[in-house]
TISE-882036 format. One record per residue: x, y, z of N, C-alpha, C, O in turn; residue number from 1; residue in one letter. Coordinates in Angstrom, 1 decimal, m for minus. Atoms other than C-alpha are relative to their C-alpha. Example, Ala and Ser with C-alpha at 12.3 -4.5 7.8 and 13.67 -1.06 7.14 Angstrom:
! TISE-882036
{r {0.9, m1.2, 0.0}, {12.3, m4.5, 7.8}, {0.9, 1.2, 0.0}, {1.9, 1.2, 0.7}, 1, "a"},
{r {m0.9, m1.1, 0.0}, {13.7, m1.1, 7.1}, {m0.8, 1.1, 0.8}, {m0.3, 2.2, 0.9}, 2, "s"},
END
This chain:
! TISE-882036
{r {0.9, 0.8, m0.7}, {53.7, 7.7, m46.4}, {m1.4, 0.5, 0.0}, {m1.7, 1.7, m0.1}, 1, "x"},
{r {1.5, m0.4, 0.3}, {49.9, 7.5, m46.8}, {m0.8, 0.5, 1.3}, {m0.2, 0.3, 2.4}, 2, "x"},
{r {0.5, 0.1, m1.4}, {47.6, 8.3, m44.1}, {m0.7, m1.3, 0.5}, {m1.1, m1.6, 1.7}, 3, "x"},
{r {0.4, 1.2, m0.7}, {46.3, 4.9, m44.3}, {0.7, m0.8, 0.8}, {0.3, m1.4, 1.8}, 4, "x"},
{r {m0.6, 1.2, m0.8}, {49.4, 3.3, m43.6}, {0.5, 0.9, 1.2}, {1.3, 0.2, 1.8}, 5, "x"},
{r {m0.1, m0.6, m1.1}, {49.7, 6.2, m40.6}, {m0.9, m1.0, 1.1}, {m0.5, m1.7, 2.0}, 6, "x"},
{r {0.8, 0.7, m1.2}, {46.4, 5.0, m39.0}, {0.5, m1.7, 0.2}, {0.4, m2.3, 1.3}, 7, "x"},
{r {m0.2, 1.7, m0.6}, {47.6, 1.1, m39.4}, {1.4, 0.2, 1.1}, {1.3, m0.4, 2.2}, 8, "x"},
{r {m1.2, m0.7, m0.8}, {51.1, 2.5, m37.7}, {m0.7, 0.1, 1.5}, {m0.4, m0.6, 2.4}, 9, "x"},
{r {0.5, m0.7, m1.4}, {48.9, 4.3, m34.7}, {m1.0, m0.8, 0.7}, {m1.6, m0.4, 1.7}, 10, "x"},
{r {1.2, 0.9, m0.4}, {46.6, 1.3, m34.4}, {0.9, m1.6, 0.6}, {0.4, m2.4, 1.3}, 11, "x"},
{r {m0.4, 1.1, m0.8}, {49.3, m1.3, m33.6}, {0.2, m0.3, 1.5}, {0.3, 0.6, 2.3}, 12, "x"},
{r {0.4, 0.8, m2.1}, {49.0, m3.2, m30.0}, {1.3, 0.6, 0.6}, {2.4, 0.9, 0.1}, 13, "x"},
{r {m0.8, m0.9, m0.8}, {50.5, m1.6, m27.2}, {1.4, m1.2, 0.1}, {2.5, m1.0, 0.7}, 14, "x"},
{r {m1.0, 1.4, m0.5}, {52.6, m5.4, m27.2}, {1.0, 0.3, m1.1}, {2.3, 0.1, m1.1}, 15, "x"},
{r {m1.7, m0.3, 1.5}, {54.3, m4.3, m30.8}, {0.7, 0.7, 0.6}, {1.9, 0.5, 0.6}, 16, "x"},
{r {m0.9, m1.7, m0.2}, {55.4, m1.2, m29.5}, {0.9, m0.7, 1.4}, {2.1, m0.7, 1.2}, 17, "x"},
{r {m1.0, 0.2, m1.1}, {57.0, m2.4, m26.1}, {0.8, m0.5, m0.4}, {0.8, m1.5, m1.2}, 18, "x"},
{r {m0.8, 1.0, 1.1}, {60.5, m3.0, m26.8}, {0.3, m1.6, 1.2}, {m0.4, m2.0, 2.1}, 19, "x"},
{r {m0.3, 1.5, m0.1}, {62.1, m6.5, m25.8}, {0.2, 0.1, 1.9}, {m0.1, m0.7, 2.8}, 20, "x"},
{r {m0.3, 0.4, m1.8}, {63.2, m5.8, m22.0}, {m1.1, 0.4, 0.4}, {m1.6, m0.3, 1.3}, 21, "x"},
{r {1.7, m0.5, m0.7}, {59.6, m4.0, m21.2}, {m0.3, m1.7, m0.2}, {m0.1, m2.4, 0.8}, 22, "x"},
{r {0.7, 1.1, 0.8}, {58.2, m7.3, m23.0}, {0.4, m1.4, 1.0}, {m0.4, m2.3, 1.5}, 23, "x"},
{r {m0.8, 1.2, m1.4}, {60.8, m9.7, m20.5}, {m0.3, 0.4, 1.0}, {m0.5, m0.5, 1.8}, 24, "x"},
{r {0.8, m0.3, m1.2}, {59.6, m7.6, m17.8}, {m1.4, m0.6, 0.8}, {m1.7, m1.1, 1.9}, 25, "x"},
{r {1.5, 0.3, m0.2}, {55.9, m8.1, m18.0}, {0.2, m1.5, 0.2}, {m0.4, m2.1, 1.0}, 26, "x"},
{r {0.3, 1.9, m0.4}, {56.7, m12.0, m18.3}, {0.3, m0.3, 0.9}, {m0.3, m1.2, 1.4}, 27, "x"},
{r {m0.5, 0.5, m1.2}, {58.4, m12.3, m15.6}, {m0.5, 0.5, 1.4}, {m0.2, m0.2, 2.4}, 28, "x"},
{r {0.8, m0.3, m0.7}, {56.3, m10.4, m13.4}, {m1.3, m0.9, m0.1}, {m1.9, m1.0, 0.9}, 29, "x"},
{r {1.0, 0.5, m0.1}, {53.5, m12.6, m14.8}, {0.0, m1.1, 1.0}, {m0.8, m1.4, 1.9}, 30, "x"},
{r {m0.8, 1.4, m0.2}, {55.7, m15.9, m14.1}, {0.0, 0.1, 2.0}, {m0.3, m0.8, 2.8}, 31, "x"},
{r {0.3, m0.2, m1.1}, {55.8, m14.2, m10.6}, {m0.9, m0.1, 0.8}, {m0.8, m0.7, 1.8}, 32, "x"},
{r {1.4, 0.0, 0.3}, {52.3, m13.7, m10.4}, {m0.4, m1.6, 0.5}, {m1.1, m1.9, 1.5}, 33, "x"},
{r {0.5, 1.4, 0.3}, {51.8, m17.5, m11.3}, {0.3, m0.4, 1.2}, {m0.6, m0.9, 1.9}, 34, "x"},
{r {m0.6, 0.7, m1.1}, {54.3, m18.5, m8.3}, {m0.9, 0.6, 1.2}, {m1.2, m0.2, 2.0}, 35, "x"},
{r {0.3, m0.1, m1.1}, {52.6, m16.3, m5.7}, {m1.4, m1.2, m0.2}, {m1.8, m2.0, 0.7}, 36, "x"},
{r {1.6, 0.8, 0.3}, {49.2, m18.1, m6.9}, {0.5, m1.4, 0.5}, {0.1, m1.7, 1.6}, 37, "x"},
{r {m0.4, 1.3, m0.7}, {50.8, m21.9, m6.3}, {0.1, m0.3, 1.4}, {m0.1, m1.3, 2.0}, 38, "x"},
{r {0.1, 0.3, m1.6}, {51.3, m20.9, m2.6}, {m1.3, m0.2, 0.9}, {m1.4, m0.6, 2.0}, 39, "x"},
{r {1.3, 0.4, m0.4}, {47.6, m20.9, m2.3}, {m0.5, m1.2, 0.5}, {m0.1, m2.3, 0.6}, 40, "x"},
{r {0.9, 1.7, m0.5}, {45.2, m23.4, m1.0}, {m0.6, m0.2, m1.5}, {m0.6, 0.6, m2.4}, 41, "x"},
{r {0.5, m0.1, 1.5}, {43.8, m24.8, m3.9}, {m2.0, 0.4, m0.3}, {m2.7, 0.6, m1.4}, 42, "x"},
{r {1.3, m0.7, 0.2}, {40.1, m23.7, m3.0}, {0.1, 1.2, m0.3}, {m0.7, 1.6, m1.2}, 43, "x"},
{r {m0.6, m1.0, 0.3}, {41.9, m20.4, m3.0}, {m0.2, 0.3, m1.7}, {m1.0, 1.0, m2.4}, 44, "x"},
{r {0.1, m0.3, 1.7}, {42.7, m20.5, m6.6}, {m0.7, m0.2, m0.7}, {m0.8, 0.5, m1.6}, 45, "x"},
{r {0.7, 0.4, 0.7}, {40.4, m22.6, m7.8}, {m1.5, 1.7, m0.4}, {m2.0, 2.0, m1.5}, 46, "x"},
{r {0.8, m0.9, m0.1}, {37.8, m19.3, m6.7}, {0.4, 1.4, m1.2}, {m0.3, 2.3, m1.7}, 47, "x"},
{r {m0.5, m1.1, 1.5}, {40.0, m17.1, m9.6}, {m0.5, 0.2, m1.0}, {m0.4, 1.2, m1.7}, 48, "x"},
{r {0.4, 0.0, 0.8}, {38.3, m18.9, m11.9}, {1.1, m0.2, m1.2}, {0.8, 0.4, m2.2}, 49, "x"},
{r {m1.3, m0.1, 0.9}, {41.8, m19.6, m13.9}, {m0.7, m1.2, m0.7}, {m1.6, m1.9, m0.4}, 50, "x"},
{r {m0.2, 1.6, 1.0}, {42.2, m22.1, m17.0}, {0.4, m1.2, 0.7}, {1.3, m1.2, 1.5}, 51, "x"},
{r {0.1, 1.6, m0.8}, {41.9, m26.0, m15.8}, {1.7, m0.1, 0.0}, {2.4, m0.7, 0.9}, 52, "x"},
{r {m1.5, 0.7, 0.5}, {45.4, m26.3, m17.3}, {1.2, 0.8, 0.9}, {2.2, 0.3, 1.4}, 53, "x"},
{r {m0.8, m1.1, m1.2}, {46.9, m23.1, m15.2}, {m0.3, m0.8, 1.2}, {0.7, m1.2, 1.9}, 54, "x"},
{r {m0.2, 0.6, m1.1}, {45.4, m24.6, m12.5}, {0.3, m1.1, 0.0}, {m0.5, m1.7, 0.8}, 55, "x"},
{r {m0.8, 1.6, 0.0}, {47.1, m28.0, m12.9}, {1.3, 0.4, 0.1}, {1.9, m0.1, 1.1}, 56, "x"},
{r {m0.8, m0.8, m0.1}, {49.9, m25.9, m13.5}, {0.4, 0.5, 1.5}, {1.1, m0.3, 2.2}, 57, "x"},
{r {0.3, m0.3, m1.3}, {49.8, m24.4, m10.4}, {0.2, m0.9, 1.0}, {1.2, m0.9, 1.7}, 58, "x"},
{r {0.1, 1.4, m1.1}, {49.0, m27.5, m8.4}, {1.3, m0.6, 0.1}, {1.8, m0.8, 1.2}, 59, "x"},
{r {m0.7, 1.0, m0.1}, {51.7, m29.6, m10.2}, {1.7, 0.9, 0.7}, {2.7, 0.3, 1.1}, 60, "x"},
{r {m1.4, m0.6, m0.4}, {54.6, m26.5, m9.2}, {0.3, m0.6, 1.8}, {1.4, m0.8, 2.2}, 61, "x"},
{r {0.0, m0.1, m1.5}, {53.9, m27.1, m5.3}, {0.7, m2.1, 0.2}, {1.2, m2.7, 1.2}, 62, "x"},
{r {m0.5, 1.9, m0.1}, {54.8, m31.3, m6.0}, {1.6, m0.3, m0.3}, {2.4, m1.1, 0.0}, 63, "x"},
{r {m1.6, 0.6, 1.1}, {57.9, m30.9, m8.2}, {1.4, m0.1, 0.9}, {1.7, 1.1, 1.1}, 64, "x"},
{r {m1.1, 0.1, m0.9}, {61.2, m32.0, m5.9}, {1.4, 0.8, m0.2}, {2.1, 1.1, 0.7}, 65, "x"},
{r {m0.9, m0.3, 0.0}, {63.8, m30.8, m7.8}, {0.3, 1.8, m0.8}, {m0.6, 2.4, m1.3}, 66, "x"},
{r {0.5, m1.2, 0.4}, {64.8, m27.3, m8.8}, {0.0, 0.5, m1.4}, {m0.5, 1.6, m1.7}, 67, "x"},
{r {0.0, m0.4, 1.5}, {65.4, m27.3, m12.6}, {m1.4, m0.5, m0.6}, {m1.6, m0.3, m1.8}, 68, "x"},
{r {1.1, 0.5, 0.4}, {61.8, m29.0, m12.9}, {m1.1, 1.1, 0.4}, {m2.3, 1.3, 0.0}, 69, "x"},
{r {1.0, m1.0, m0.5}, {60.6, m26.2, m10.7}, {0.0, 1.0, m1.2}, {m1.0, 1.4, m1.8}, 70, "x"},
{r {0.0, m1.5, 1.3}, {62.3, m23.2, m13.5}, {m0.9, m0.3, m0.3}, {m1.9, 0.3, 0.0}, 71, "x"},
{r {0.9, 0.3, 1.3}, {60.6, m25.2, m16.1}, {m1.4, 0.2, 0.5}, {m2.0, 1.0, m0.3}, 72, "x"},
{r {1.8, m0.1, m0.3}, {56.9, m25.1, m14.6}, {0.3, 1.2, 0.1}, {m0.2, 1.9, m0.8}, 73, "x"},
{r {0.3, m1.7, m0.1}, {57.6, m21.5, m13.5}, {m0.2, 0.8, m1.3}, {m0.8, 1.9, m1.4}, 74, "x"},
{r {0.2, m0.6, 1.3}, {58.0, m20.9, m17.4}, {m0.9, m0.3, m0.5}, {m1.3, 0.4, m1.4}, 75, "x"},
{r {1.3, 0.7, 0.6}, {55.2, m23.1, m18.1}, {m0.9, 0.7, 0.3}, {m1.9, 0.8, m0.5}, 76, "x"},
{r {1.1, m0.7, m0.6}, {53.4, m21.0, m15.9}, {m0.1, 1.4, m0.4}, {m1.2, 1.9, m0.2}, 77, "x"},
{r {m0.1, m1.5, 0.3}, {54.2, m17.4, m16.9}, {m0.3, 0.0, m1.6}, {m0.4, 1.2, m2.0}, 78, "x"},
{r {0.3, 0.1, 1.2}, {53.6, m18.5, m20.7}, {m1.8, m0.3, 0.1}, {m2.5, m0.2, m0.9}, 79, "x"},
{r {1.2, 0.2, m0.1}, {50.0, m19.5, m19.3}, {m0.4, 1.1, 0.3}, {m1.3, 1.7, m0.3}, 80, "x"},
{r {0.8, m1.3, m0.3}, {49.4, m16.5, m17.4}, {0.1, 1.4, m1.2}, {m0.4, 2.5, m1.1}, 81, "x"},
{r {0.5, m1.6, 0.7}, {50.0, m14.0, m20.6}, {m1.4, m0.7, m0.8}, {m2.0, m0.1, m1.7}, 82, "x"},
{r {1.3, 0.3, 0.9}, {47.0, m15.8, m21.9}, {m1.0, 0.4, 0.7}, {m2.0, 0.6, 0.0}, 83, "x"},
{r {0.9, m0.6, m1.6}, {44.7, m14.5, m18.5}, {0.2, 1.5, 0.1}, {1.3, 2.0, 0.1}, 84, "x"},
{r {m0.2, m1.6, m0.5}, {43.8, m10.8, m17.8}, {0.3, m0.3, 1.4}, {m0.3, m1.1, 2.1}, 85, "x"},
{r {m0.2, 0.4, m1.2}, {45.8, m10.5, m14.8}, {m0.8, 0.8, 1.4}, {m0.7, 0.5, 2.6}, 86, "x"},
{r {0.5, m0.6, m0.8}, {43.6, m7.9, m13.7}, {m0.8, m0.3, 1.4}, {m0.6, 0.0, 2.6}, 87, "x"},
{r {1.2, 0.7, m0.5}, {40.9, m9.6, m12.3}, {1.0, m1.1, 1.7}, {0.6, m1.2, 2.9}, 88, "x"},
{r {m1.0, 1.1, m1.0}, {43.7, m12.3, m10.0}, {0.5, 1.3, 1.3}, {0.2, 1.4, 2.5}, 89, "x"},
{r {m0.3, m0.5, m0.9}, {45.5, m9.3, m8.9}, {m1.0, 0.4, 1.6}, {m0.9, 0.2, 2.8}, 90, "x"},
{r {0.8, m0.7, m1.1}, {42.5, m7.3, m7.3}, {m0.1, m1.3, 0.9}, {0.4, m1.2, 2.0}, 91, "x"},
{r {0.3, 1.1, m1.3}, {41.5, m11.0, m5.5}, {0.8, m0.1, 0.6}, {0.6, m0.3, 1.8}, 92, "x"},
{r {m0.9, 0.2, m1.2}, {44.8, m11.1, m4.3}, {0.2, 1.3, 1.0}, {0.6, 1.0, 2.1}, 93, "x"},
{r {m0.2, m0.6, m0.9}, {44.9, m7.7, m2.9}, {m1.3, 0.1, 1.2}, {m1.2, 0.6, 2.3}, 94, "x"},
{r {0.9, m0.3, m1.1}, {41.3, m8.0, m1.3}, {0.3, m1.0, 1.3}, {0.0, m0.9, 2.5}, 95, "x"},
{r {0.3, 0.9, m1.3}, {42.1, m11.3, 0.2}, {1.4, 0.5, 1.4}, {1.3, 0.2, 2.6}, 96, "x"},
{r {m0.7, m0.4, m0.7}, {45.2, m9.6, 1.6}, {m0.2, 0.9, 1.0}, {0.4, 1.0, 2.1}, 97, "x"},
{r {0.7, m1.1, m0.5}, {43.3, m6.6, 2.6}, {m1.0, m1.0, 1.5}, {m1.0, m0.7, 2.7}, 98, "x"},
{r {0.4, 0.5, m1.0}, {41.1, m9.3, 4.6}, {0.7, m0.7, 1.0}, {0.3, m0.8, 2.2}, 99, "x"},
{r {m0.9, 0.2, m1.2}, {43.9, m10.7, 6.4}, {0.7, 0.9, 0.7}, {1.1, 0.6, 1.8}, 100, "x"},
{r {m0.5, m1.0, m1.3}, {45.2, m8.0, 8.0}, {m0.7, 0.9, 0.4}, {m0.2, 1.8, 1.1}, 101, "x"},
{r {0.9, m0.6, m1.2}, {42.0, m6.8, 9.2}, {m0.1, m1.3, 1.2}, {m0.6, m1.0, 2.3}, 102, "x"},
{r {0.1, 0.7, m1.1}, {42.2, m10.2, 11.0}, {1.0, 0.0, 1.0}, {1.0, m0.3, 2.2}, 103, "x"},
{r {m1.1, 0.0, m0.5}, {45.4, m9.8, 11.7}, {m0.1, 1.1, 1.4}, {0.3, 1.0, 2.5}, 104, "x"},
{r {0.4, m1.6, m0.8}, {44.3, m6.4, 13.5}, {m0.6, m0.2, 1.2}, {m0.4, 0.3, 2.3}, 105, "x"},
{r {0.9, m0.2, m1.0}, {41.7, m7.7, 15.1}, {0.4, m1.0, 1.2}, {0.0, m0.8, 2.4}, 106, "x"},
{r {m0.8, 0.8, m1.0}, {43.8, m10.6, 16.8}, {0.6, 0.6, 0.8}, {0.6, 0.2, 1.9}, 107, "x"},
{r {m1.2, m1.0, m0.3}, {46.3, m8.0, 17.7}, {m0.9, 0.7, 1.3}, {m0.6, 1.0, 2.5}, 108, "x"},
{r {0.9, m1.3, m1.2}, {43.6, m5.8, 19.7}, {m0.8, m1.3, 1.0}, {m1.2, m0.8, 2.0}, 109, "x"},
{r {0.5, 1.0, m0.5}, {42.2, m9.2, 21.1}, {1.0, m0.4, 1.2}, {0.7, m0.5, 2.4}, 110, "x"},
{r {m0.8, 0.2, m0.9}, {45.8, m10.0, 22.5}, {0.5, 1.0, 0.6}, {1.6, 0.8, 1.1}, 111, "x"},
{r {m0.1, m1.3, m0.7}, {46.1, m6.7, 23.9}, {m0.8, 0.6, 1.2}, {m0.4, 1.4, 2.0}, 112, "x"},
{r {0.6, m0.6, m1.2}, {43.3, m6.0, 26.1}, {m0.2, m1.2, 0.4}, {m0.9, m1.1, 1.3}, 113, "x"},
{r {m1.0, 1.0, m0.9}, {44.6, m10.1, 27.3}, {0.6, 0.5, 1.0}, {0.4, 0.5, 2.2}, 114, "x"},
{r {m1.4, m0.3, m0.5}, {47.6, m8.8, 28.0}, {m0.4, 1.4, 1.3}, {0.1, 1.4, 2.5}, 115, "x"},
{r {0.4, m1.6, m0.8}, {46.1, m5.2, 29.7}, {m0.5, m0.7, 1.7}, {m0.1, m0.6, 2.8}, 116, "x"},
{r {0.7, 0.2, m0.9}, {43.6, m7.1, 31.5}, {0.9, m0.8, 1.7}, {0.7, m0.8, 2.9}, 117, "x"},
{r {m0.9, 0.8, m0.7}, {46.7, m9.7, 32.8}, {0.8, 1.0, 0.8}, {1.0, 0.8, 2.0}, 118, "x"},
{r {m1.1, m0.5, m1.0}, {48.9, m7.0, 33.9}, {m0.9, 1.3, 1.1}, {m0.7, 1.6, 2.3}, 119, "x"},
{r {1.1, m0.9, m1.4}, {46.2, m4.3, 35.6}, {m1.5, m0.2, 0.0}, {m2.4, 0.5, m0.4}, 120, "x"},
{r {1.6, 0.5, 0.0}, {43.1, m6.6, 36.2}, {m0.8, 1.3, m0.1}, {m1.5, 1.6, m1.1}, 121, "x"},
{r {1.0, m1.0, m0.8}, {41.4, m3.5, 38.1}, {m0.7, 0.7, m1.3}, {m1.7, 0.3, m1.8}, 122, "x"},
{r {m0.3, m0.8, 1.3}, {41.7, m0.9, 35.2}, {m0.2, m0.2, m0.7}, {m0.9, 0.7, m1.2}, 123, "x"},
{r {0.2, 0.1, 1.1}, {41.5, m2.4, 32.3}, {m1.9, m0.8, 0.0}, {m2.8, m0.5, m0.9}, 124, "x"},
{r {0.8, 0.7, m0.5}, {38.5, m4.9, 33.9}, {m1.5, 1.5, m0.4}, {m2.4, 1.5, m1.2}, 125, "x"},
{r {1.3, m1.0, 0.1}, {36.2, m1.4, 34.1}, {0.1, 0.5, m1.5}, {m0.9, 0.6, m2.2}, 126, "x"},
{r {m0.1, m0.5, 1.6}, {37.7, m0.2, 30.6}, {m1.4, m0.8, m0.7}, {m2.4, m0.3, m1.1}, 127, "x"},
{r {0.6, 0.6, 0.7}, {36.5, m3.1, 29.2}, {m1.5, m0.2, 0.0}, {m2.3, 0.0, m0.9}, 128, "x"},
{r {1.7, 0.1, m0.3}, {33.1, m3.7, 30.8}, {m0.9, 1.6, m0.7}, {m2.0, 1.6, m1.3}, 129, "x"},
{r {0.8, m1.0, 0.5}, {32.3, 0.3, 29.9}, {0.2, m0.2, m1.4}, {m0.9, m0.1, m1.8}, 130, "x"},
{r {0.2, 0.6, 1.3}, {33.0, m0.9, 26.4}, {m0.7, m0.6, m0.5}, {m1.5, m0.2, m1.3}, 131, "x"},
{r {0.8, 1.1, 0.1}, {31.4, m3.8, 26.3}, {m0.7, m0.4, 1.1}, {m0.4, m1.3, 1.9}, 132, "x"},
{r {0.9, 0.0, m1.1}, {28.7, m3.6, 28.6}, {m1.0, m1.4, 0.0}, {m1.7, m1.5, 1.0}, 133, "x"},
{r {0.5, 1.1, 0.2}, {27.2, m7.0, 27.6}, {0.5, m0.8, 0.3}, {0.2, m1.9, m0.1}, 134, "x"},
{r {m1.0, 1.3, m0.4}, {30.3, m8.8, 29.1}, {m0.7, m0.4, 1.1}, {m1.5, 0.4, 1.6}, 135, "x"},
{r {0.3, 0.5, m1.4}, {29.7, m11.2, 32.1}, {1.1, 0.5, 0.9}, {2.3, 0.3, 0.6}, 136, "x"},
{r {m0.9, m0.1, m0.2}, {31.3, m9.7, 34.5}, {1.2, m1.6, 1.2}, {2.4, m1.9, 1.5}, 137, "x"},
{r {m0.6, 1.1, m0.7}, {31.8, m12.8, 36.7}, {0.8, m0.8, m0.6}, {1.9, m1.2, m0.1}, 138, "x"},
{r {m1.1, 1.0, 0.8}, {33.2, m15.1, 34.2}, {1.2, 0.7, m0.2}, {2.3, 0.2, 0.1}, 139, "x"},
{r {m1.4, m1.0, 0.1}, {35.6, m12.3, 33.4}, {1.0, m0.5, 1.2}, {1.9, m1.2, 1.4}, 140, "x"},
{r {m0.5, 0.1, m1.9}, {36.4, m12.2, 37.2}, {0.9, m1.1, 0.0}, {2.2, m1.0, 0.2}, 141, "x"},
{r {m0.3, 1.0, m0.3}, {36.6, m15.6, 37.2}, {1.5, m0.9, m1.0}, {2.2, m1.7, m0.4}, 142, "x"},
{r {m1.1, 0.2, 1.2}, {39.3, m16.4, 33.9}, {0.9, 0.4, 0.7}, {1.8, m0.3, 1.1}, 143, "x"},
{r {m1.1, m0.9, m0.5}, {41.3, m13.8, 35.4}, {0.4, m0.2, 1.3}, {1.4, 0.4, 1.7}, 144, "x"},
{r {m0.5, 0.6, m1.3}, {41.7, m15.3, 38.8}, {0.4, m1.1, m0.3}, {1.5, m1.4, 0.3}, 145, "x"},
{r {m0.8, 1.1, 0.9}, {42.4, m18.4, 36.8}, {1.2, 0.0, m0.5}, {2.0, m1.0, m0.5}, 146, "x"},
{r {m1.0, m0.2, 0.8}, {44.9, m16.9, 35.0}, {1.0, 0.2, 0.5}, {2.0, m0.3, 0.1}, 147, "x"},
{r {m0.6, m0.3, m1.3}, {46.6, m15.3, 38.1}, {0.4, m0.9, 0.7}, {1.6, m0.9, 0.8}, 148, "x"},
{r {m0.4, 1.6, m1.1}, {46.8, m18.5, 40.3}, {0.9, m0.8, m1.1}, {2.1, m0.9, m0.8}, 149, "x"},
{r {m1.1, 0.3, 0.7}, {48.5, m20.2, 37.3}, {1.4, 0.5, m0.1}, {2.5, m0.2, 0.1}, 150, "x"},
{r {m1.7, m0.4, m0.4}, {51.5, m17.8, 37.0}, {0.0, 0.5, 1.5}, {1.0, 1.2, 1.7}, 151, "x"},
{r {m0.6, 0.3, m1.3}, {51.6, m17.7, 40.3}, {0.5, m1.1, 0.2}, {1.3, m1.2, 1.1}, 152, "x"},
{r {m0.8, 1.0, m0.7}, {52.5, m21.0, 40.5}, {0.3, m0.8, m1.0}, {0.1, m2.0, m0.9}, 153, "x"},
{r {m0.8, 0.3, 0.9}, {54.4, m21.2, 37.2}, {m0.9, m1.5, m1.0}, {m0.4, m2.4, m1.6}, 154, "x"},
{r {0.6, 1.0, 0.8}, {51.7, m23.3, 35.6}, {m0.3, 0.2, m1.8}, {0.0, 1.3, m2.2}, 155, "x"},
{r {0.0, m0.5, 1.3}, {50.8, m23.4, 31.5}, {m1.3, 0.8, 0.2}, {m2.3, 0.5, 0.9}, 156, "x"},
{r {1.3, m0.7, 0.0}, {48.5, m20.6, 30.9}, {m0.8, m0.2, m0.6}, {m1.1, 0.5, m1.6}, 157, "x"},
{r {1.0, 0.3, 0.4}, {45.7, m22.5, 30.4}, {m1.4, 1.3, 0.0}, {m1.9, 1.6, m1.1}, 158, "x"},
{r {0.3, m1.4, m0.9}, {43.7, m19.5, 32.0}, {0.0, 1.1, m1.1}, {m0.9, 1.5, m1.8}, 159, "x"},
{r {m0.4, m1.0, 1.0}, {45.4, m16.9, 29.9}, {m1.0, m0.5, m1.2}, {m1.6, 0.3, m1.8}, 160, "x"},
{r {0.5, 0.1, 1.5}, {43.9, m18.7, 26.8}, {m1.3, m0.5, m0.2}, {m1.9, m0.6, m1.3}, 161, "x"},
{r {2.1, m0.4, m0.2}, {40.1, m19.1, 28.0}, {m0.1, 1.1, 0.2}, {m1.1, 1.7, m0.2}, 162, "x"},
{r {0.5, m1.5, 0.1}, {40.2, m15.8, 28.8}, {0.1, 0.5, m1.5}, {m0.9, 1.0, m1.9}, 163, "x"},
{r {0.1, m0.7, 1.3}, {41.3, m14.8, 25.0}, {m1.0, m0.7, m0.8}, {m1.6, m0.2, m1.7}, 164, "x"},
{r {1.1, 0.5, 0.6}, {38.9, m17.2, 23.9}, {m1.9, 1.0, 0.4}, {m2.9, 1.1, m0.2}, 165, "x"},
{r {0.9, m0.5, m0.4}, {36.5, m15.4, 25.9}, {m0.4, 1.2, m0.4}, {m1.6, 1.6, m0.6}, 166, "x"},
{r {m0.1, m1.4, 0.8}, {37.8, m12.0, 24.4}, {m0.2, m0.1, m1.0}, {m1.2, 0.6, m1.2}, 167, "x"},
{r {0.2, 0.6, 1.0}, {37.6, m13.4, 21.2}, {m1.6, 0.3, m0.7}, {m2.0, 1.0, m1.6}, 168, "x"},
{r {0.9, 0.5, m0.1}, {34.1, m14.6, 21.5}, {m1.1, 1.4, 0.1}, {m2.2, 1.6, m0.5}, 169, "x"},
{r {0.5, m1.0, m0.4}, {33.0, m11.2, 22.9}, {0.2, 1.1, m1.0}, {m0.6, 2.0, m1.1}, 170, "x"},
{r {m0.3, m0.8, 1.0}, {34.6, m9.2, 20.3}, {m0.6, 0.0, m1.5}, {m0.6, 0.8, m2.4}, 171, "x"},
{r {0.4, 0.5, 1.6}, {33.0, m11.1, 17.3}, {m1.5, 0.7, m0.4}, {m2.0, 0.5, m1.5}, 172, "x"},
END
């Protein structure tokens, strides 16, 4: 063997070299890929910047009724995405995920000092104010006496959910 046909050997695509189940792997992770992307909104995806035809693709998987019409688009679709770096999709998917569960977070800490404020007005009422020293404190006052007189007398907690609007609003 020459050294030329070495370097053409050491220069083939990393796609020669993988053998056939690596090769079924990657597609099928793509094909995966494609389906998480269909669950989107389609402003969502459209912002990817994918091929018109992927995103048609895409679109038409979310319509199809039956499940052998679904396989088929899911193959239609994972034969589209080896043509797409998927790098670029992933990262959007993990930032926009990354941004949902900072909202997720911040709801979470939202229905919590709710809940704090619901079960020890007194206590949590100064917490919050030394926190947030720009709260009103009367309207506070006032929600939370709202919120109180309702379960007291087994009413819907309308109360409860102007106050988290209120927390909400103050938190933003």
């Amino acid at each position: 063997m020459t050294i030329d046909n070495e370097t053409q050997d050491s220069e083939e695509s990393d796609e020669q070299r993988l053998s056939k189940s690596a090769r079924k792997r990657e597609a099928a992770s793509l094909q995966e890929l494609g389906v998480k992307l269909s669950a989107l909104p389609d402003q969502e995806i459209r912002a990817l910047d994918l091929p018109e035809n992927l995103f048609a693709a895409l679109r038409d998987l979310r319509r199809l009724p039956s499940h052998g019409a679904q396989v088929r688009q899911r193959q239609y679709i994972g034969k589209l995405m080896r043509t797409i770096d998927p790098e670029p999709v992933l990262a959007k998917l993990a930032e926009r995920k990354q941004r949902h569960d900072v909202e997720i977070r911040h709801f979470q800490q939202i229905e919590r000092w709710r809940d704090r404020l619901l079960s020890e007005p007194a206590v949590a009422l100064n917490e919050l104010l030394q926190e947030y020293p720009n709260a009103d404190r009367a309207a506070l006052t006032r929600l939370l006496e709202k919120a109180e007189r309702e379960r007291a007398e087994q009413r819907s907690p309308v109360g409860a959910r102007e106050l988290f609007a209120f927390l909400r609003q103050l938190f933003a």
